[in-house]
N, CA, C and O atoms as a MOPAC input file, in Angstrom:
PM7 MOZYME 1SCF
protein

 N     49.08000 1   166.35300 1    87.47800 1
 C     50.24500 1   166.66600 1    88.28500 1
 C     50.84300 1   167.96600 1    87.74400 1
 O     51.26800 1   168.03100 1    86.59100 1
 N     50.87300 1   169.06500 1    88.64600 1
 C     51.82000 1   170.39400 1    88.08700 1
 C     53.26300 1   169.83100 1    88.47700 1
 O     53.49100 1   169.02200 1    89.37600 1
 N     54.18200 1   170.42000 1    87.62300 1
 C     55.28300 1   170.76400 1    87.68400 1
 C     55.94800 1   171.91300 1    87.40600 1
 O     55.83700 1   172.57900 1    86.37700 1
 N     57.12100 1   172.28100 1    88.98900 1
 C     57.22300 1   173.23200 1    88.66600 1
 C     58.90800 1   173.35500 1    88.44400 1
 O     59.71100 1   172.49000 1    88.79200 1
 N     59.23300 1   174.60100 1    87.80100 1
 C     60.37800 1   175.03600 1    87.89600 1
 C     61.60700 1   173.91400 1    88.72600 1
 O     61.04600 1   172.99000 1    89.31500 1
 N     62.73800 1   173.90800 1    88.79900 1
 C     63.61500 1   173.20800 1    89.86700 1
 C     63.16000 1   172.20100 1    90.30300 1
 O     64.02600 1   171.63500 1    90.97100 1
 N     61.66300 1   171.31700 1    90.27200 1
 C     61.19100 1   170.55800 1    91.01800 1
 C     62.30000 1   169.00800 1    90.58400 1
 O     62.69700 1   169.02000 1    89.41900 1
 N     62.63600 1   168.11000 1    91.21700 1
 C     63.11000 1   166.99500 1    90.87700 1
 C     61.97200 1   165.66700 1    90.79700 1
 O     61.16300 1   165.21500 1    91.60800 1
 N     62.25000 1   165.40000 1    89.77600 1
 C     61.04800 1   164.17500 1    89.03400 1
 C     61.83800 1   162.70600 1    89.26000 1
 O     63.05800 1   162.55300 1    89.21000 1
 N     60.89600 1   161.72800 1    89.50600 1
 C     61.25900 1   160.10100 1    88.89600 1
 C     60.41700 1   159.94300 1    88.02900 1
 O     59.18800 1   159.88400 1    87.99100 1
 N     61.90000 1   159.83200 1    86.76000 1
 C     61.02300 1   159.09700 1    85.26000 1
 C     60.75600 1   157.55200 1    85.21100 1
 O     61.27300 1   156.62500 1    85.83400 1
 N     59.76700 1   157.59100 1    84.25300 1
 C     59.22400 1   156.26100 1    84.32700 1
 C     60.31100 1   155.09900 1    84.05100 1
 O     60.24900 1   153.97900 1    84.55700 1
 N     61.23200 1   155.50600 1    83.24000 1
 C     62.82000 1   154.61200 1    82.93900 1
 C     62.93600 1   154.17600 1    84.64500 1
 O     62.76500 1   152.98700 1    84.91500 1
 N     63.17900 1   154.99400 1    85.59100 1
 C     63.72000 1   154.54000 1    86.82900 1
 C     64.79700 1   155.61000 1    87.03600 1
 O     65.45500 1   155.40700 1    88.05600 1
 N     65.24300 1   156.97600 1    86.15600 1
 C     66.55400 1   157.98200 1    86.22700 1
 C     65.38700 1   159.34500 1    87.12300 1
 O     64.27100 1   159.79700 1    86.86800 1
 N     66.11500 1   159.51600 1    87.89800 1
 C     65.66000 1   161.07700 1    88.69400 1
 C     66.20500 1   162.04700 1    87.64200 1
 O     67.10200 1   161.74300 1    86.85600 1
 N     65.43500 1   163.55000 1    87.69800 1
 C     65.78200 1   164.39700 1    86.49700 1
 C     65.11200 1   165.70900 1    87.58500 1
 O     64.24600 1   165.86200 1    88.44600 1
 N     66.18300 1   166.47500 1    86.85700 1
 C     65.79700 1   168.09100 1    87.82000 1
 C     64.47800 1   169.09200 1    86.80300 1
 O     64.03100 1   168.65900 1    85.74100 1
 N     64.31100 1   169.61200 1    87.04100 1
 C     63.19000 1   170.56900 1    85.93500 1
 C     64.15100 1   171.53800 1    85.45400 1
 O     64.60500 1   171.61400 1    86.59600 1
 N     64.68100 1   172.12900 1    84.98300 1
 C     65.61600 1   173.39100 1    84.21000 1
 C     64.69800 1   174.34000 1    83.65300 1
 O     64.96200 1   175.54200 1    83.62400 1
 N     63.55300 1   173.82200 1    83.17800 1
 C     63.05000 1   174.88100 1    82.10500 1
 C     61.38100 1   173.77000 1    81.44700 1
 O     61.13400 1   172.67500 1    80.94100 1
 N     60.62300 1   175.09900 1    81.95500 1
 C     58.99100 1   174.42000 1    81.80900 1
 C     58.51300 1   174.98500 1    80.71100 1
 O     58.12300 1   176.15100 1    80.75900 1
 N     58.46600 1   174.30600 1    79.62400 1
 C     58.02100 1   175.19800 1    78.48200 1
 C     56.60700 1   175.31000 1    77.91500 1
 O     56.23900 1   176.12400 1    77.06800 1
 N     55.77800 1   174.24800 1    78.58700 1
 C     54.38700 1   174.08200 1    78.75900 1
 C     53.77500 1   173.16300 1    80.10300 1
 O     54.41100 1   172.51600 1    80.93500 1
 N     52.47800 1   173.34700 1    79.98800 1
 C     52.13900 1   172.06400 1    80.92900 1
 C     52.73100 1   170.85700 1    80.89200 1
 O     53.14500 1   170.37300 1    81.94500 1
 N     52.90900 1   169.98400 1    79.35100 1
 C     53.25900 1   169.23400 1    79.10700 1
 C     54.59500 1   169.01100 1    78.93400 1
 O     55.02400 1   167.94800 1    79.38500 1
 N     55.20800 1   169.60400 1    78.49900 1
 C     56.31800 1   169.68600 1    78.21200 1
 C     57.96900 1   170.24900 1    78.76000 1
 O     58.26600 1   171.35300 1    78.30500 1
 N     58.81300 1   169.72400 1    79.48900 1
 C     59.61500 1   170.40800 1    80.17500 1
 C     61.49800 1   170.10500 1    79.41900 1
 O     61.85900 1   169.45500 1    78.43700 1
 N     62.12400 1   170.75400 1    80.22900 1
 C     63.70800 1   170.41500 1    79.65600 1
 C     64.27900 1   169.85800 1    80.82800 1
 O     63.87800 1   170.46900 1    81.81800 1
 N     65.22400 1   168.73800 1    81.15800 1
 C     65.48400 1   168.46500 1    82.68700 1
 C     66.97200 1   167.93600 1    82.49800 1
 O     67.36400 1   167.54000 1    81.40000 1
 N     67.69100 1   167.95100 1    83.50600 1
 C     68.96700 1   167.77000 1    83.63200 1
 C     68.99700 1   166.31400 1    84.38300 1
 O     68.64500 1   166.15800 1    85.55300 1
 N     69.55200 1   165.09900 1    83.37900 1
 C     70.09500 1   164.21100 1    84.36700 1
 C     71.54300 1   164.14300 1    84.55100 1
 O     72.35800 1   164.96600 1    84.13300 1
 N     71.78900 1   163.04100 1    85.24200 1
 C     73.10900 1   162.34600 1    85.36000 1
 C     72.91000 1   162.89900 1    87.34900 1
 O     72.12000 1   163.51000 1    88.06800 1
 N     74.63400 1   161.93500 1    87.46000 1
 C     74.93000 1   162.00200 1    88.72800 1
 C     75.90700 1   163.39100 1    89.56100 1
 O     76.20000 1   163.56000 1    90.74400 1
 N     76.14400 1   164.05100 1    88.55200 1
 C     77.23000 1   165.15800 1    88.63100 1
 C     77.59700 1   165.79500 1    87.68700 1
 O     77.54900 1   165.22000 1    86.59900 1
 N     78.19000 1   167.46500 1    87.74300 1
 C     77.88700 1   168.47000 1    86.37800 1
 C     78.99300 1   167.57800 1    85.60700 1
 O     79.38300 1   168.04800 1    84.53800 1
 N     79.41600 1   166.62700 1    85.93000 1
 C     80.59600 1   166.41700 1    84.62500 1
 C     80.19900 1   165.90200 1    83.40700 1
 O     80.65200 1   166.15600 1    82.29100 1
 N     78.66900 1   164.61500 1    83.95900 1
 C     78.00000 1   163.77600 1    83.24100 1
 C     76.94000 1   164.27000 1    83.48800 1
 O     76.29300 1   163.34600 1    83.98200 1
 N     76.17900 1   165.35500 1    83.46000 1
 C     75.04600 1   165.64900 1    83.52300 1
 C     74.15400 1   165.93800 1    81.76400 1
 O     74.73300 1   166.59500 1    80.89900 1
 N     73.61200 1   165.70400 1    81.66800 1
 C     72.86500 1   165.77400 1    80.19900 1
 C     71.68600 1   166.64000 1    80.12200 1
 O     71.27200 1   166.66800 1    81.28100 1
 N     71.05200 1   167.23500 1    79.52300 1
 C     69.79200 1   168.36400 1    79.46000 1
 C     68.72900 1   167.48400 1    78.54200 1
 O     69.15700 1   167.54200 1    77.38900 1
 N     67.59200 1   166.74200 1    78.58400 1
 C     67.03800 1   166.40000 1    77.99500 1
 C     65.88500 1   166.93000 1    77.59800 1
 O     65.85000 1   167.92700 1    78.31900 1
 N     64.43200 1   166.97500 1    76.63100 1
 C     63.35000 1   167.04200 1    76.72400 1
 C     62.61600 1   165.79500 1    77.01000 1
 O     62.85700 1   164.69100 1    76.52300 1
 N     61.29600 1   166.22700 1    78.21900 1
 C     60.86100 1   165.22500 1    78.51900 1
 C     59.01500 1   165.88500 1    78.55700 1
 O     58.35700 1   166.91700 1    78.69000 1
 N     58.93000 1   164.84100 1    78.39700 1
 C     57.08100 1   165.31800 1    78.79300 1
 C     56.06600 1   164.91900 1    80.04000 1
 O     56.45300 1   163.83700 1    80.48200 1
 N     54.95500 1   165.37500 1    80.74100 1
 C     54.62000 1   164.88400 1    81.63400 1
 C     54.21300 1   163.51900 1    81.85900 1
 O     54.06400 1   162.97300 1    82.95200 1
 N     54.00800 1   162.90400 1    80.42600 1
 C     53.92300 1   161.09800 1    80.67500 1
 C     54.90500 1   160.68800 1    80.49300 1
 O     54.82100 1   159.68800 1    79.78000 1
 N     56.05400 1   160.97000 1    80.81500 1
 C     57.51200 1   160.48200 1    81.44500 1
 C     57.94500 1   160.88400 1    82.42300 1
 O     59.14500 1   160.69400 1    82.61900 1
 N     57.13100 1   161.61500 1    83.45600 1
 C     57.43200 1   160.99300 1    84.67000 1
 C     56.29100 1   160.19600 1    85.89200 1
 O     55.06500 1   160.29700 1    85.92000 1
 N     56.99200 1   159.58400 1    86.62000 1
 C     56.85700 1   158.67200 1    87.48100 1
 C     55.98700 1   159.87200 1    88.68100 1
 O     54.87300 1   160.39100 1    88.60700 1
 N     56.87300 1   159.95800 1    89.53100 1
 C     55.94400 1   161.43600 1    90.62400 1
 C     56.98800 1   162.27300 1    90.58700 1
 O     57.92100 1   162.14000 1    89.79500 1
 N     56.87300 1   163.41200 1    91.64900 1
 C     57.68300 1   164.25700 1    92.23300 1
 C     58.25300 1   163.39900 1    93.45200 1
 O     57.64300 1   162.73500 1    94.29000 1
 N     60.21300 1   163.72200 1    93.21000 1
 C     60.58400 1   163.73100 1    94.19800 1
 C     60.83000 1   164.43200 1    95.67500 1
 O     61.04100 1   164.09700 1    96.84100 1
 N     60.66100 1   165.66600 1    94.84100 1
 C     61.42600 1   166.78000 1    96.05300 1
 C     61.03100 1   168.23900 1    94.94100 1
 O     61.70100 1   168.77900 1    94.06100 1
 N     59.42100 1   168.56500 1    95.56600 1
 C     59.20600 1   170.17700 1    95.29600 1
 C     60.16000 1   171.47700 1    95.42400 1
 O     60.67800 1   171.75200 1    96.50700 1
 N     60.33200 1   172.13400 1    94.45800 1
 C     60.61300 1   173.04100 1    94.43000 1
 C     59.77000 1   174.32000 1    95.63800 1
 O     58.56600 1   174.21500 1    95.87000 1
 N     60.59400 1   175.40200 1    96.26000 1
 C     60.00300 1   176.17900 1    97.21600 1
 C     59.89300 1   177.70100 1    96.36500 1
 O     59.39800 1   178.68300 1    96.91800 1

């Protein structure tokens, strides 16, 4: 599975996460939460997520 840039992911937890920043194949930085107030920046890797929700254009 590529991932790209902005793309929005479902992690395997069951939390949707945005892409922010692709720092390898494997490896990306992603923003959860529900809104910028509670939003969090995590590292995640490609066997934490589930599929793509919604490609980036």
């Amino acid at each position: 599975m590529k991932i790209n840039l902005f793309d929005d992911v479902l992690l395997k937890n069951g939390q949707s996460a945005g892409i922010v920043e692709v720092l390898d194949e494997q490896t990306f930085l992603a923003d959860i939460g529900d809104s910028p107030e509670n939003w969090d920046t995590i590292d995640i890797t490609l066997a934490d997520i589930e599929r793509i929700i919604n490609r980036s254009e």
